[in-house]
C-alpha positions, 0 to 999 in steps of 0.5 A: 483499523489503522488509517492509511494515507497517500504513500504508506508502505502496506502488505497485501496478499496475506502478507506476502507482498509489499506496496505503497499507496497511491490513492487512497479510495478507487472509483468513488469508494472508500473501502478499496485503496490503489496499491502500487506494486514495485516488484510488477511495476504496475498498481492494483485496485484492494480492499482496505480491510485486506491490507496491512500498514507496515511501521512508519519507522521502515518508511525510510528504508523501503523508499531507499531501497526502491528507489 
């Protein structure tokens, strides 16, 4: 498992879904992640084994094009 920092970009939702990360354990544990969710504009509690980094290379052009 890749290890994820504050502002990734990830997929969730089996891949139908991208976000960012905000916080990178929830509630005192490390097994969820705090994902925010552009298209909703709002942020979702997830479990870090469902989630998948996207290549850092993309970094860049997911934050222009959300910005």
């Amino acid at each position: 498992m890749a290890v994820l920092k504050v502002g990734d970009w990830v997929l969730f939702d089996d891949g139908e879904k991208v976000g960012r990360i905000v916080r990178t354990s929830y509630g005192g544990r490390e097994e969820f992640c705090l994902i925010t969710n552009g298209e909703q504009g709002f942020s979702s509690v997830r479990l870090k084994i469902s989630i998948k980094p996207i290549d850092p290379a993309f970094n860049v052009l997911l934050t222009s094009v959300n910005k």
